[in-house]
Biopython code that builds the backbone (N, CA, C, O; Angstrom):
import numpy as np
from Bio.PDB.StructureBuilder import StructureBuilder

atoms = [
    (1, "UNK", "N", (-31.549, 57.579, 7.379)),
    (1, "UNK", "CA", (-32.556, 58.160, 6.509)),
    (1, "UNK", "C", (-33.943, 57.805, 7.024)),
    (1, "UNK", "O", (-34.114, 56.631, 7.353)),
    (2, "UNK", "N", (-34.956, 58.658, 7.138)),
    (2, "UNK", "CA", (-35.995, 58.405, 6.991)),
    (2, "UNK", "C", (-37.186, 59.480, 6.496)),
    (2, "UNK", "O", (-37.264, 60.654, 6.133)),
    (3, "UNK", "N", (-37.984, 58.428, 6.695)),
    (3, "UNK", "CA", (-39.581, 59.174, 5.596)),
    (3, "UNK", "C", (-40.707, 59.132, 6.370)),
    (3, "UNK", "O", (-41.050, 58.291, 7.201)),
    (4, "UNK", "N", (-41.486, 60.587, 5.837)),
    (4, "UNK", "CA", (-42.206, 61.262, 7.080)),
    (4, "UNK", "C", (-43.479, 61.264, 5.974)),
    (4, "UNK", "O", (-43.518, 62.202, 5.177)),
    (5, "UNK", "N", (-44.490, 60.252, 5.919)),
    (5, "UNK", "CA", (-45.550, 61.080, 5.087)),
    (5, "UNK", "C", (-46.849, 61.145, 5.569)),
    (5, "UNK", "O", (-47.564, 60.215, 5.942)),
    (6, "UNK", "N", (-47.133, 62.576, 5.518)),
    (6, "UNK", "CA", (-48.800, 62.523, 6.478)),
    (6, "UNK", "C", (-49.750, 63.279, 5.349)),
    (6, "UNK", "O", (-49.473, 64.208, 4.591)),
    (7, "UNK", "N", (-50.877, 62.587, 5.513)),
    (7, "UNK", "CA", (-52.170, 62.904, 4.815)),
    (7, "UNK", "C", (-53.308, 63.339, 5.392)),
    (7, "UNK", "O", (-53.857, 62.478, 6.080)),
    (8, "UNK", "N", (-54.131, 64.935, 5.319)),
    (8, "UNK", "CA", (-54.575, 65.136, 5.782)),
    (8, "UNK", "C", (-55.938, 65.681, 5.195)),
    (8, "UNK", "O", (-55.931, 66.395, 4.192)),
    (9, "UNK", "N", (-57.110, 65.330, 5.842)),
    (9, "UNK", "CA", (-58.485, 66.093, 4.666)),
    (9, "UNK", "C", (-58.524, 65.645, 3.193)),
    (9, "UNK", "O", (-58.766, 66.357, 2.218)),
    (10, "UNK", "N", (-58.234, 64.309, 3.218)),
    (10, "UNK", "CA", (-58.125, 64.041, 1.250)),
    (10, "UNK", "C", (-59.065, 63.360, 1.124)),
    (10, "UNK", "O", (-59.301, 63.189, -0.072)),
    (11, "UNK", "N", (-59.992, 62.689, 1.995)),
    (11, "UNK", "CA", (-61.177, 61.774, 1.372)),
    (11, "UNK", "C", (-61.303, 60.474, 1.936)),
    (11, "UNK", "O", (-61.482, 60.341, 3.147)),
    (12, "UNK", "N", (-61.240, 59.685, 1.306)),
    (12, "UNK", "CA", (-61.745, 58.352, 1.280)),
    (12, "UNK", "C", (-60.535, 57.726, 0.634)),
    (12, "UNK", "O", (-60.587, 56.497, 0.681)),
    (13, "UNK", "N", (-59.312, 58.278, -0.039)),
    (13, "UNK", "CA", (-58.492, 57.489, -0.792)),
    (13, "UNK", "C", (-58.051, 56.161, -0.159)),
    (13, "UNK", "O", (-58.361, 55.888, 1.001)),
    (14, "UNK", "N", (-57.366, 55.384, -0.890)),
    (14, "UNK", "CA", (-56.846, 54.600, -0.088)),
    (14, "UNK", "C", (-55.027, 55.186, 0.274)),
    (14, "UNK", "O", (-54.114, 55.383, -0.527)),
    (15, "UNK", "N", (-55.051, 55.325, 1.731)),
    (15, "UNK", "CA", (-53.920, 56.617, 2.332)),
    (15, "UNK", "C", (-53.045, 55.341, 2.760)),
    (15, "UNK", "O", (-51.821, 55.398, 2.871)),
    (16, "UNK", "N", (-53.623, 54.459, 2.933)),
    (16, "UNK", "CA", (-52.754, 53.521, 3.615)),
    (16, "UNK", "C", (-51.271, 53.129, 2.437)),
    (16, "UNK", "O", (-50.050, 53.282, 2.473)),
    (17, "UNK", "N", (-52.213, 52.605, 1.548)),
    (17, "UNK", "CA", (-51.175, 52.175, -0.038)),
    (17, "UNK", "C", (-50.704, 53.397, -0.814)),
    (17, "UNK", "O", (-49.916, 53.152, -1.727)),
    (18, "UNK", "N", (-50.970, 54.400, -0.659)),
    (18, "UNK", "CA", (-50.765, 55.982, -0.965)),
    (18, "UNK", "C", (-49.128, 56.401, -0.411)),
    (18, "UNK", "O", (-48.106, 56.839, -0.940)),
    (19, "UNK", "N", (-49.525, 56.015, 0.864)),
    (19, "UNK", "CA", (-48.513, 56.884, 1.498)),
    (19, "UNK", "C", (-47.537, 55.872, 1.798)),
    (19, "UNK", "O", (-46.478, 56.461, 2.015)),
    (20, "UNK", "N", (-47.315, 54.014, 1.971)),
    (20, "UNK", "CA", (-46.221, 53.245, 1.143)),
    (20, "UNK", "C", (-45.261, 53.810, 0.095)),
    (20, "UNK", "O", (-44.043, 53.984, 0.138)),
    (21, "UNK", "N", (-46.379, 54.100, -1.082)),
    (21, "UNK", "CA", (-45.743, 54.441, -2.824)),
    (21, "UNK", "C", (-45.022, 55.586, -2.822)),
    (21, "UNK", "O", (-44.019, 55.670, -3.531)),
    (22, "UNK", "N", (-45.555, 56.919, -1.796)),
    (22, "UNK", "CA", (-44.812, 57.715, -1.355)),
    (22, "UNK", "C", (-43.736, 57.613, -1.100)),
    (22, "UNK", "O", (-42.814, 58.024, -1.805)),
    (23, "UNK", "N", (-43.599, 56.888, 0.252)),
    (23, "UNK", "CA", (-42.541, 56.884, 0.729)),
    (23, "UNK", "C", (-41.611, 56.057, 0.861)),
    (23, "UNK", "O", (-40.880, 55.915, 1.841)),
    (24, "UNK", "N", (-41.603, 55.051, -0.865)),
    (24, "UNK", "CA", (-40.725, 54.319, -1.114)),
    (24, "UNK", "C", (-40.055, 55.233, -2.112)),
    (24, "UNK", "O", (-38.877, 55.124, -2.450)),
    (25, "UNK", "N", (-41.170, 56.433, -2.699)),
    (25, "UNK", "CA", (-40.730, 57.098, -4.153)),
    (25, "UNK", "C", (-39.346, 58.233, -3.209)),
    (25, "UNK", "O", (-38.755, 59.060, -3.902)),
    (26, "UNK", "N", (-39.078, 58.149, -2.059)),
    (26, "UNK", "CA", (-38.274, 59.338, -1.660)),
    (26, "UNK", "C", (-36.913, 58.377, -0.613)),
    (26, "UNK", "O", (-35.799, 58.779, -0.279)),
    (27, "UNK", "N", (-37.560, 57.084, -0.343)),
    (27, "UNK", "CA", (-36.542, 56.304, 0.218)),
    (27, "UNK", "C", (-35.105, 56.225, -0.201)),
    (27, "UNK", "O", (-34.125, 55.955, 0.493)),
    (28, "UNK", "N", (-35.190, 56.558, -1.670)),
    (28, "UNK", "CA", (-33.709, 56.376, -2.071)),
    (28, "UNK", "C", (-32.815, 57.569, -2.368)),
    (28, "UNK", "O", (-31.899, 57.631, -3.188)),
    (29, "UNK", "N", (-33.370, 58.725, -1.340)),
    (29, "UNK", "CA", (-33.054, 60.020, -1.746)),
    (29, "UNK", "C", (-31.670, 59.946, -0.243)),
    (29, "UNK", "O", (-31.500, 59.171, 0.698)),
    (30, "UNK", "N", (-31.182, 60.796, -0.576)),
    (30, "UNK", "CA", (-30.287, 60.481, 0.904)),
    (30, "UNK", "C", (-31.262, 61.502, 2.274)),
    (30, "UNK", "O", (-32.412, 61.915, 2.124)),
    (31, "UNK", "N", (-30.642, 61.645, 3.171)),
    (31, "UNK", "CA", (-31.142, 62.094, 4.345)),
    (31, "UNK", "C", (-32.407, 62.034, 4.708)),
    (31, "UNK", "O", (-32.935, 61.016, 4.259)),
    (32, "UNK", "N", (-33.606, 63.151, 5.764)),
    (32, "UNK", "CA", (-34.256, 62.787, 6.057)),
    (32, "UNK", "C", (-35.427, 63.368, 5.306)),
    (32, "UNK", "O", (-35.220, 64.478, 4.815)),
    (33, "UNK", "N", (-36.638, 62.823, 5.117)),
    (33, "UNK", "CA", (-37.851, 63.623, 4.449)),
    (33, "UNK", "C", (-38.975, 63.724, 5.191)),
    (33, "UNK", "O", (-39.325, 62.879, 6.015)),
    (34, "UNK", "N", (-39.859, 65.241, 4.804)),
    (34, "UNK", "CA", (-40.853, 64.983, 5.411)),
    (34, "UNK", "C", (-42.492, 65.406, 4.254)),
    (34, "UNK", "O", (-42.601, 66.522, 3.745)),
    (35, "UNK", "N", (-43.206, 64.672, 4.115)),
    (35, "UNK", "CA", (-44.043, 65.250, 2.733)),
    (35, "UNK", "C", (-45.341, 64.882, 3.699)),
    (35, "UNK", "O", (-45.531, 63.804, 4.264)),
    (36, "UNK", "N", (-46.167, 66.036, 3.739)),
    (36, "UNK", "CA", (-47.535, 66.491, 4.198)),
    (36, "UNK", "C", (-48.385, 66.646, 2.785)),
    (36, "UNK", "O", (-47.698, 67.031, 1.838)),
    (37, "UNK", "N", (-49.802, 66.396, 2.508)),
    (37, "UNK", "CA", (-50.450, 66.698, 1.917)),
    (37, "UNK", "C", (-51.475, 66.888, 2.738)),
    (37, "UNK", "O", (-51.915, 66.087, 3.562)),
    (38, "UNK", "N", (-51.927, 68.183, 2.450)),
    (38, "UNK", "CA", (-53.649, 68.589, 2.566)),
    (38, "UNK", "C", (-54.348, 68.775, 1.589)),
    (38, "UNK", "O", (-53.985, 69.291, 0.532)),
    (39, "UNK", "N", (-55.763, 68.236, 1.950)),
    (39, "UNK", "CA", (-57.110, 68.481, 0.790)),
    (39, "UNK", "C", (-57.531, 70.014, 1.211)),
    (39, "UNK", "O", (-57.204, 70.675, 2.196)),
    (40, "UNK", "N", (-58.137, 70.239, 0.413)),
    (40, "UNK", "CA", (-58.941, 71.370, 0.767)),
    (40, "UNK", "C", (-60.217, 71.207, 0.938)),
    (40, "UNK", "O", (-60.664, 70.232, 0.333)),
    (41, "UNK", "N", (-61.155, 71.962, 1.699)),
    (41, "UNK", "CA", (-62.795, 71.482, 2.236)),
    (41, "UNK", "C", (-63.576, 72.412, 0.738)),
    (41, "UNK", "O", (-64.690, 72.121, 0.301)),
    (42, "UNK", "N", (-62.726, 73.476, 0.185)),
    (42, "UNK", "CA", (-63.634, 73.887, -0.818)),
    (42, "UNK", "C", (-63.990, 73.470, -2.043)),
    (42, "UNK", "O", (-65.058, 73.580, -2.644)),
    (43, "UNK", "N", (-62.562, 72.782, -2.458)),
    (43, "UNK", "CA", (-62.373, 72.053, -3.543)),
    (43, "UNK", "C", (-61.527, 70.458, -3.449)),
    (43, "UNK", "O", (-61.074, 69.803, -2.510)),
    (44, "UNK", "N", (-61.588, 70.277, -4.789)),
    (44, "UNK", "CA", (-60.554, 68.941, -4.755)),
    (44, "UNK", "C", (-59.384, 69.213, -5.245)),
    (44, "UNK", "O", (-59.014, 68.468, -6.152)),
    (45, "UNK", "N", (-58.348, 70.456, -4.770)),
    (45, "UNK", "CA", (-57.160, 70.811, -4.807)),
    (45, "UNK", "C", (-56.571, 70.523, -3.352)),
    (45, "UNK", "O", (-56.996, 71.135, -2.372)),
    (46, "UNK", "N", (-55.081, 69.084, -3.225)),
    (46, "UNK", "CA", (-54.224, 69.223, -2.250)),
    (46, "UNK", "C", (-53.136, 70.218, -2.549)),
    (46, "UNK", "O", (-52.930, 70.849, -3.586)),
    (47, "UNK", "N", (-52.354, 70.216, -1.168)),
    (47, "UNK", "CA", (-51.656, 70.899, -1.044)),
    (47, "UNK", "C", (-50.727, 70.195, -0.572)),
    (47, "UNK", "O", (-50.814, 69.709, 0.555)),
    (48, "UNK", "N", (-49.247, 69.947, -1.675)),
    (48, "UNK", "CA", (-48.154, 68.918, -1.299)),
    (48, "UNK", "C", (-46.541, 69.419, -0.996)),
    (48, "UNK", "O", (-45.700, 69.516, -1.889)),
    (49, "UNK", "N", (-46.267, 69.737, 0.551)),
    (49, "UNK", "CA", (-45.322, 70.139, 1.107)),
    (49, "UNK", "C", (-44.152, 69.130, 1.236)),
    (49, "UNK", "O", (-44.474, 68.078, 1.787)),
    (50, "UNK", "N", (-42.988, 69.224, 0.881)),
    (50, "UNK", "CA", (-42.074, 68.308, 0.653)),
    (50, "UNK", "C", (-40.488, 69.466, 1.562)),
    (50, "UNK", "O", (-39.895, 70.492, 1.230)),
    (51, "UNK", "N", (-40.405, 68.494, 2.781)),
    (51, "UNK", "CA", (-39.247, 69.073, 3.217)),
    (51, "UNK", "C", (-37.902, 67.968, 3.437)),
    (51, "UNK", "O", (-38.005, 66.860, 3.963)),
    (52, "UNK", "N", (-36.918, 68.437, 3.014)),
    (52, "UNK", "CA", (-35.716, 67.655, 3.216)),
    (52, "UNK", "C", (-34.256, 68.138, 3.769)),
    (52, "UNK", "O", (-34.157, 69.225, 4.339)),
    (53, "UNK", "N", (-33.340, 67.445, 3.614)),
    (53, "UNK", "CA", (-31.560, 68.206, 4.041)),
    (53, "UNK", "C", (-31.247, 69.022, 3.614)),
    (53, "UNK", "O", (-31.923, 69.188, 2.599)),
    (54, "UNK", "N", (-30.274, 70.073, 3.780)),
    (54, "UNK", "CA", (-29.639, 71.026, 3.107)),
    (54, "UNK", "C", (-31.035, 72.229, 3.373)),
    (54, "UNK", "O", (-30.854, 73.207, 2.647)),
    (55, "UNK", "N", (-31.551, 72.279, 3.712)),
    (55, "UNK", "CA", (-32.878, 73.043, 3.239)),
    (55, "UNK", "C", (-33.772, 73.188, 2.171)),
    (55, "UNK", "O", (-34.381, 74.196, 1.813)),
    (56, "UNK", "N", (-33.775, 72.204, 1.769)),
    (56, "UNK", "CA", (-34.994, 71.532, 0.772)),
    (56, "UNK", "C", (-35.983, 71.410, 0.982)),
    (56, "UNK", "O", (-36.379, 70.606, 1.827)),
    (57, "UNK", "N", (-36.895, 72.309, 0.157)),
    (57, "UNK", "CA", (-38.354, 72.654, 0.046)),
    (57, "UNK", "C", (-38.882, 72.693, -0.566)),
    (57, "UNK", "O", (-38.421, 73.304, -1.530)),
    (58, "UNK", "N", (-40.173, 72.216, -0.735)),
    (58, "UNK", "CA", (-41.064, 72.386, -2.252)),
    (58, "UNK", "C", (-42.587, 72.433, -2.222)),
    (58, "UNK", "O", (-43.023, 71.316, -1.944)),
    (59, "UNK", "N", (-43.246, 73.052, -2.352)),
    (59, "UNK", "CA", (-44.629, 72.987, -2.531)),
    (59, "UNK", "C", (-44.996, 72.785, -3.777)),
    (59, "UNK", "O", (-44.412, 73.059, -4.825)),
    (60, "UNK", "N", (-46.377, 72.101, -3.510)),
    (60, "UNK", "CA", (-46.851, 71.568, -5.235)),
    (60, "UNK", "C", (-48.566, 71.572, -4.909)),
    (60, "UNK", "O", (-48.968, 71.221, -3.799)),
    (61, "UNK", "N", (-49.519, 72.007, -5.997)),
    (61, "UNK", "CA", (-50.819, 71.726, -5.911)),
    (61, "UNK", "C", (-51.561, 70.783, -6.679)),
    (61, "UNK", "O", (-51.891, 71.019, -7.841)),
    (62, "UNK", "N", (-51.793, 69.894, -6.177)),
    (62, "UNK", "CA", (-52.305, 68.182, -7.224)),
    (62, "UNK", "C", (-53.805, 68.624, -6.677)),
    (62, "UNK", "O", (-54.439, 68.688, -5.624)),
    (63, "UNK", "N", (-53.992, 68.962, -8.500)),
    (63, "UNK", "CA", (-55.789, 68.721, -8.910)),
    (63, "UNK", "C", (-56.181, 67.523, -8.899)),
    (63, "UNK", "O", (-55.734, 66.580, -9.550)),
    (64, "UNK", "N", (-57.248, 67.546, -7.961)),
    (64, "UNK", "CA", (-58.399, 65.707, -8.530)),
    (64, "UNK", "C", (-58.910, 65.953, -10.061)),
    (64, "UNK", "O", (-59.339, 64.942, -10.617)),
    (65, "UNK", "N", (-58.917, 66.844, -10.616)),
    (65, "UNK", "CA", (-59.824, 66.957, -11.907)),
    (65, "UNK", "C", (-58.741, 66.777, -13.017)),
    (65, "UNK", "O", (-59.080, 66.524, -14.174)),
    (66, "UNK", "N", (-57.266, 66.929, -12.603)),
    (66, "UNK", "CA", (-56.723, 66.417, -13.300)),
    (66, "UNK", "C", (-55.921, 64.979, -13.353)),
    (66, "UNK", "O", (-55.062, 64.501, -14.093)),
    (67, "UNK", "N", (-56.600, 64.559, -12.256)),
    (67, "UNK", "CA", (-55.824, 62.929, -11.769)),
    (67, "UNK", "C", (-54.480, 63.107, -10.969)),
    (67, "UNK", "O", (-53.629, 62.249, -10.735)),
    (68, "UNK", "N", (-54.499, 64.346, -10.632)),
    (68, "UNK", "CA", (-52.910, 64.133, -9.374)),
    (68, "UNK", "C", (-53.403, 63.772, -8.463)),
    (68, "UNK", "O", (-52.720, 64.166, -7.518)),
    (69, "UNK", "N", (-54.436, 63.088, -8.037)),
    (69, "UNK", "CA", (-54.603, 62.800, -6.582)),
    (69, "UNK", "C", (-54.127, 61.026, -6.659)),
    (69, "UNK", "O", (-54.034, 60.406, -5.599)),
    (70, "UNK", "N", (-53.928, 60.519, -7.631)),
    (70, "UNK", "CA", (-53.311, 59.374, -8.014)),
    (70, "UNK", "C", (-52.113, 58.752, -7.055)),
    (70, "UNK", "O", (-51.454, 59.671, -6.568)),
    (71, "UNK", "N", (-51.684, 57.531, -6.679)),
    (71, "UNK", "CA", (-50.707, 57.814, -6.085)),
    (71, "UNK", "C", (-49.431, 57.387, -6.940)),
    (71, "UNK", "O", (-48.373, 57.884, -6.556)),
    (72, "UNK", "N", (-49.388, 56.692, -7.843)),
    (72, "UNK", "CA", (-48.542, 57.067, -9.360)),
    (72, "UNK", "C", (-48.430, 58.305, -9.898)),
    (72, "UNK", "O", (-47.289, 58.422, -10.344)),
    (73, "UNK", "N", (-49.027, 59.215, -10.055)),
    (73, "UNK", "CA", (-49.170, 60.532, -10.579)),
    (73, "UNK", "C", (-48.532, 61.298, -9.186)),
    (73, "UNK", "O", (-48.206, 62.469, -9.383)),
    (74, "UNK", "N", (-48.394, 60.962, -8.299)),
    (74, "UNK", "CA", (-47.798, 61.873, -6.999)),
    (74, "UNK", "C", (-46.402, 61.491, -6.949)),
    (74, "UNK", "O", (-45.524, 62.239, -6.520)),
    (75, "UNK", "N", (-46.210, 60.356, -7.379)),
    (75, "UNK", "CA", (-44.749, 59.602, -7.751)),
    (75, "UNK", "C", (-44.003, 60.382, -8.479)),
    (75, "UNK", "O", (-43.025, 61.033, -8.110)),
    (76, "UNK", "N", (-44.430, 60.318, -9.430)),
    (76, "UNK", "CA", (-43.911, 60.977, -11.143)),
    (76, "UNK", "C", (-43.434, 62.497, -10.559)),
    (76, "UNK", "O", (-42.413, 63.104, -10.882)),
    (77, "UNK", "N", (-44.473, 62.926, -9.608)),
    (77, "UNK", "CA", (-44.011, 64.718, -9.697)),
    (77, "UNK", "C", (-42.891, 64.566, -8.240)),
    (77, "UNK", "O", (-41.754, 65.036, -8.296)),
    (78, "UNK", "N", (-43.276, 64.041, -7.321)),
    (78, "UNK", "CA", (-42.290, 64.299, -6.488)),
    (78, "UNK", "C", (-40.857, 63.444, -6.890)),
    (78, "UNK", "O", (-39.892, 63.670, -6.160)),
    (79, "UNK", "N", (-40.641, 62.304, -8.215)),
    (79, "UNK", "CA", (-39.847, 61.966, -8.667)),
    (79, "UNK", "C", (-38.796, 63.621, -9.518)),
    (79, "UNK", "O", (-37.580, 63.675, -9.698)),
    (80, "UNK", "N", (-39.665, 64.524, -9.797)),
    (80, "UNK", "CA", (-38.994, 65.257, -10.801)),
    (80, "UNK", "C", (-38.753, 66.338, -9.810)),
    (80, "UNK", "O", (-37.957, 67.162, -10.259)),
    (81, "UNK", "N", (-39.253, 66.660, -8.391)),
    (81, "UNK", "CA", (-38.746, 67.405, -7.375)),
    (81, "UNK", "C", (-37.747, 67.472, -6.603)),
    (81, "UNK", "O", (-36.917, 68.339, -6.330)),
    (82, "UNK", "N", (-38.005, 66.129, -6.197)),
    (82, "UNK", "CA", (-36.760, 65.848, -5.390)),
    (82, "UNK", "C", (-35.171, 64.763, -6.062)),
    (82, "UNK", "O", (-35.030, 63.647, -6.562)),
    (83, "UNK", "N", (-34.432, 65.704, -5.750)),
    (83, "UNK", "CA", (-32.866, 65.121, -6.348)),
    (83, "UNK", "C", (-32.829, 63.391, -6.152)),
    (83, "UNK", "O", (-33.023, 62.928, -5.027)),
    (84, "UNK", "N", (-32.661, 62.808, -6.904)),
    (84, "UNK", "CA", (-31.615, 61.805, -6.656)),
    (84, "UNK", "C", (-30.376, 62.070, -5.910)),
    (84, "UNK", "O", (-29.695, 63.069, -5.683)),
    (85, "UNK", "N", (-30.305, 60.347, -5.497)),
    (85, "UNK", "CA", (-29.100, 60.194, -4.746)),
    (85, "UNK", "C", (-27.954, 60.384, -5.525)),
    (85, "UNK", "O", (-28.081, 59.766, -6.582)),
    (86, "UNK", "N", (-26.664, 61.103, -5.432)),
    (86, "UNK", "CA", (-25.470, 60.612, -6.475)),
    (86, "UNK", "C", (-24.609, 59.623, -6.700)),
    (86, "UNK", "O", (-23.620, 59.449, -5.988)),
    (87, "UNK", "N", (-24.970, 58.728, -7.930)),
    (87, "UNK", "CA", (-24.274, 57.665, -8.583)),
    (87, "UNK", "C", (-22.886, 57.541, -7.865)),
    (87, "UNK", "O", (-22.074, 56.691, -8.233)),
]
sb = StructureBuilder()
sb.init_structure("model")
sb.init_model(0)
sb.init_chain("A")
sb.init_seg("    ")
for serial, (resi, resn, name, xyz) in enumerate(atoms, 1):
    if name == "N":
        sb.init_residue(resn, " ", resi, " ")
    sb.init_atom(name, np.array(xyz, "f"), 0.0, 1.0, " ", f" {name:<3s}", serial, name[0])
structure = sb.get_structure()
């Protein structure tokens, strides 16, 4: 298993401890992952690409104005995206 997370155009966040919380939140998923986020230069809307096994895909758009740029709040949604492992 492994975890792929890249951050691109988001600011000043802190990406370092961001992208840890990430990619402990998908560590316990089985096979391999790969999750890209881009900022956008017009606004403070990313753009959060989530690819995995089987052909698993997901796009998601985390507003700064609504606090998804959080890296708890990026947890929570890619927690409700991507499957768990089975018990």
């Amino acid at each position: 298993m492994a975890v792929m997370v890249e951050m691109h155009h988001t600011g000043c966040q802190p990406l370092v401890r961001a992208k840890i919380v990430i990619a402990d939140a998908l560590s316990d998923r089985p096979g391999d992952w790969r999750m890209t986020i881009v900022g956008s230069q017009a606004n403070d809307g990313w753009e959060m690409h989530i690819t995995g096994q089987n052909g698993f895909e997901r796009t998601y758009a985390l507003e700064g104005t609504a606090g998804e740029h959080e890296p708890r709040v990026i947890v929570s949604v890619v927690a409700k995206m991507v499957p768990r492992k089975a018990e």
